[in-house]
N, C-alpha and C positions, 0 to 999 in steps of 0.2 A: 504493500500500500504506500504510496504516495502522495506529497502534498502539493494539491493545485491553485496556487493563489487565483482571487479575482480583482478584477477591476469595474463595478458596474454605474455607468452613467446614466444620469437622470438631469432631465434641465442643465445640463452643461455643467453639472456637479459632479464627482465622486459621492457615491451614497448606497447605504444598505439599507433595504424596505423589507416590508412583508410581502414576500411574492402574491397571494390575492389579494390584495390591496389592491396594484398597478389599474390605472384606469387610462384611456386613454383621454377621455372626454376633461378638457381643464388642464390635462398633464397631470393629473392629480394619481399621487401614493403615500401612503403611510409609512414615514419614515424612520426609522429605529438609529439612523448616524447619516450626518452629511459634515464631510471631511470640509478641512480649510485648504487640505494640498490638494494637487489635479493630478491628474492621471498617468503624468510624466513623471511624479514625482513617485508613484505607487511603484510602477512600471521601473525604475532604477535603483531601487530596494530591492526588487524580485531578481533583475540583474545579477546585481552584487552577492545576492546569496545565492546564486547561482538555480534560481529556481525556473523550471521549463514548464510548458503546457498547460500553464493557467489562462483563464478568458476574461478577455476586455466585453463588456455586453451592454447594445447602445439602447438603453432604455425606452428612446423617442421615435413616433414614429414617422416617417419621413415628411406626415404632413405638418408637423407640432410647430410649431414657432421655436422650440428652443432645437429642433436637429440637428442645426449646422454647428448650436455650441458642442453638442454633445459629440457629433463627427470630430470637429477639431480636435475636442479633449483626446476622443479615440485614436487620433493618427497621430497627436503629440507622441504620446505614449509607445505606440509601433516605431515612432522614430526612434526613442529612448533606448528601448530591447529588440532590437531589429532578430528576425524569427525565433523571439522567446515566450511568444501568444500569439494566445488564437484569437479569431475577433465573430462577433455575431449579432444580429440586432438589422434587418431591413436586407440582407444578402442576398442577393438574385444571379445568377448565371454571367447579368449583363454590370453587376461593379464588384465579380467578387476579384477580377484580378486586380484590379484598383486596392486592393485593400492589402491582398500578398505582396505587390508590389512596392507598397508603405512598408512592409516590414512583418505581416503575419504569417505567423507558421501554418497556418490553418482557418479556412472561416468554418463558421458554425452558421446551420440553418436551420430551422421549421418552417416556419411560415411559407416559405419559398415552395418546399414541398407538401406541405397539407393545404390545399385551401380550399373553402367552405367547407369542413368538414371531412374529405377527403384526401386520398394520396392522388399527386398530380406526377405521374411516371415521367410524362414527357420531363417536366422539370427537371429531375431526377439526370436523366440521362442527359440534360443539356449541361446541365454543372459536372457533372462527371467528363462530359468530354472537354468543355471549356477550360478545366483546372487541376483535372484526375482526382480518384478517388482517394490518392495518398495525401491532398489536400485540405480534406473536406469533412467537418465534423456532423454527427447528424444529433440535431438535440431533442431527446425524446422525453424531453419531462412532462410528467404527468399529476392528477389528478384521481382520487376518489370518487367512482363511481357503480352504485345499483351494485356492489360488491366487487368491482375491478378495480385496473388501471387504467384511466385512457391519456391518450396523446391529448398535450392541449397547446394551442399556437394564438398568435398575436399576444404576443406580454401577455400569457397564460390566462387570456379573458374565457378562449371560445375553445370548447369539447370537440374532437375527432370522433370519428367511426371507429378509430382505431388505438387498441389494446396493446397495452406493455407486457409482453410477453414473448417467450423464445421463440417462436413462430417468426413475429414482429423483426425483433434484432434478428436472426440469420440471413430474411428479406434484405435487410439495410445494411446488412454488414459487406454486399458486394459494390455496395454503391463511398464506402466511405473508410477511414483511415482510423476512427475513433465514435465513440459514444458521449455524448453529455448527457446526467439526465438531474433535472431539477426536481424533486420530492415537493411539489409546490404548497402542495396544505400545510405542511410544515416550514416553508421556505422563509427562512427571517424572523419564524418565531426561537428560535435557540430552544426550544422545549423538548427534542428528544428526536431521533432519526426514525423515519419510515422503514422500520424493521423489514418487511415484505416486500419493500422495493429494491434493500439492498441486499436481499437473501436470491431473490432474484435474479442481479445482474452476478453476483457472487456464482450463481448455477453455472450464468452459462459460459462468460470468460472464454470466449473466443479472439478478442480483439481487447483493445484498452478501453476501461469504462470510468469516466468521472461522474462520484453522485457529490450531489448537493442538497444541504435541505436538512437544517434543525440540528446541528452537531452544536453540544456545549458545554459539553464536558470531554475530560479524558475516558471518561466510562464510556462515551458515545464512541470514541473513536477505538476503545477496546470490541465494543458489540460489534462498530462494522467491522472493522477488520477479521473477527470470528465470523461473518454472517456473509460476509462477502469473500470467506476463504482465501483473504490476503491478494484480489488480485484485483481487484477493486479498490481507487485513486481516490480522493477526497478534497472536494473546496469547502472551508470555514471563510464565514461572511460575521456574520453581526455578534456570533461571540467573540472573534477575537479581540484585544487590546487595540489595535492598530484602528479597529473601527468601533471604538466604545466599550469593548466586551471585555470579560473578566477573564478570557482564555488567553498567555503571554503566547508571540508571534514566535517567540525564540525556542519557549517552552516546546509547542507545539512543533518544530524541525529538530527539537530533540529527541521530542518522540519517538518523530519519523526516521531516524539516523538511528 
């Protein structure tokens, strides 16, 4: 297990919310830390300790008034750690080399792929050939639902058709290089890790999987790493120090070491 920092902008901030919060209408989310540094600043900390494949994630959506802040903040940052993140938030076939180009190891998508509710294949295969699939992250964070998991896209407002399960990832694992998946009911609240999601991706460990979502304690990151059979990667967001939280940033890569 691995530790995946993040970067997540909102209104041209650096900030950690409660994942269902995020609304679009207003710009408006519940916000649990909004940093006084930017994003270049996070992004050269992560550098220097030498940490890889964490994500930059552009909270706004391209129609929002504040997008162009929050892009900037995002390619200050890829300038900072040139491919030491990944980046995701608005990524389409048509700017995702725009963003590799800046300096991303990887973009990260959903919405590009699920929309209305469904998988859009064509997509699918236009970003795979535009940028390969050794580029390309697919973010399957999900949601509680009628006793599942399902995929949920646009800043995790709107439900899929589609279920988080081994079926699911073997499907998506020809199309991409890695896994995200956001545990969103829990995401920001630091109250305890989506057990089922991470016993889950722990199963099937094909490819490299980052979960997120409710780690805040050492105990949390004892369970996943038991539950996710050690091969399953981890981002801490609102518990740590760095972002208000009572978990030390240092502590936490000692862990990890």
């Amino acid at each position: 297990m691995n530790f995946r920092p993040c970067i997540d902008i909102h209104n041209g901030k650096v900030k950690q919310i409660v994942g269902g919060s995020l609304l679009d209408e207003q710009n408006q989310a519940e916000e649990n830390f909004v940093s006084e540094k930017d994003a270049a600043w996070f992004a050269g900390m992560y550098a220097e300790k030498g940490l890889k494949g964490g994500h930059i994630i552009l909270l706004n959506p391209l129609a929002s008034e504040f997008y162009e802040a929050t892009k900037r903040q995002a390619i200050s940052a890829l300038g900072r750690y040139p491919k030491g993140m990944q980046i995701g938030g608005g990524i389409t076939a048509e700017n995702a080399a725009e963003y590799l180009d800046a300096g991303a190891s990887h973009i990260i998508v959903t919405s590009y792929v699920f929309k209305d509710g469904k998988i859009h294949y064509e997509n699918l295969e236009k970003l795979k050939k535009e940028v390969g699939s050794e580029h390309i992250v697919i973010d399957l964070s999900c949601r509680s639902k009628e006793g599942a998991y399902y995929i949920v896209t646009d800043r995790w407002q709107k439900y899929t058709e589609t279920k988080l399960n081994e079926e699911t990832m073997n499907f998506f694992a020809d199309f991409c290089d890695e896994f995200l998946v956001h545990a969103v009911d829990v995401e920001g609240k630091a109250s305890g890790i989506e057990e089922t999601v991470a016993e889950l991706l722990g199963k099937w460990g094909k490819k490299p999987v980052t979960y997120a979502g409710g780690v805040h304690s050492f105990a949390d990151l004892d369970k996943l790493k038991k539950l996710g059979r050690n091969r399953v990667d981890v981002t801490i967001g609102s518990a740590l120090d760095i972002f208000g939280g009572k978990m030390k940033f240092e502590e936490v890569l000692g862990y990890m070491r």
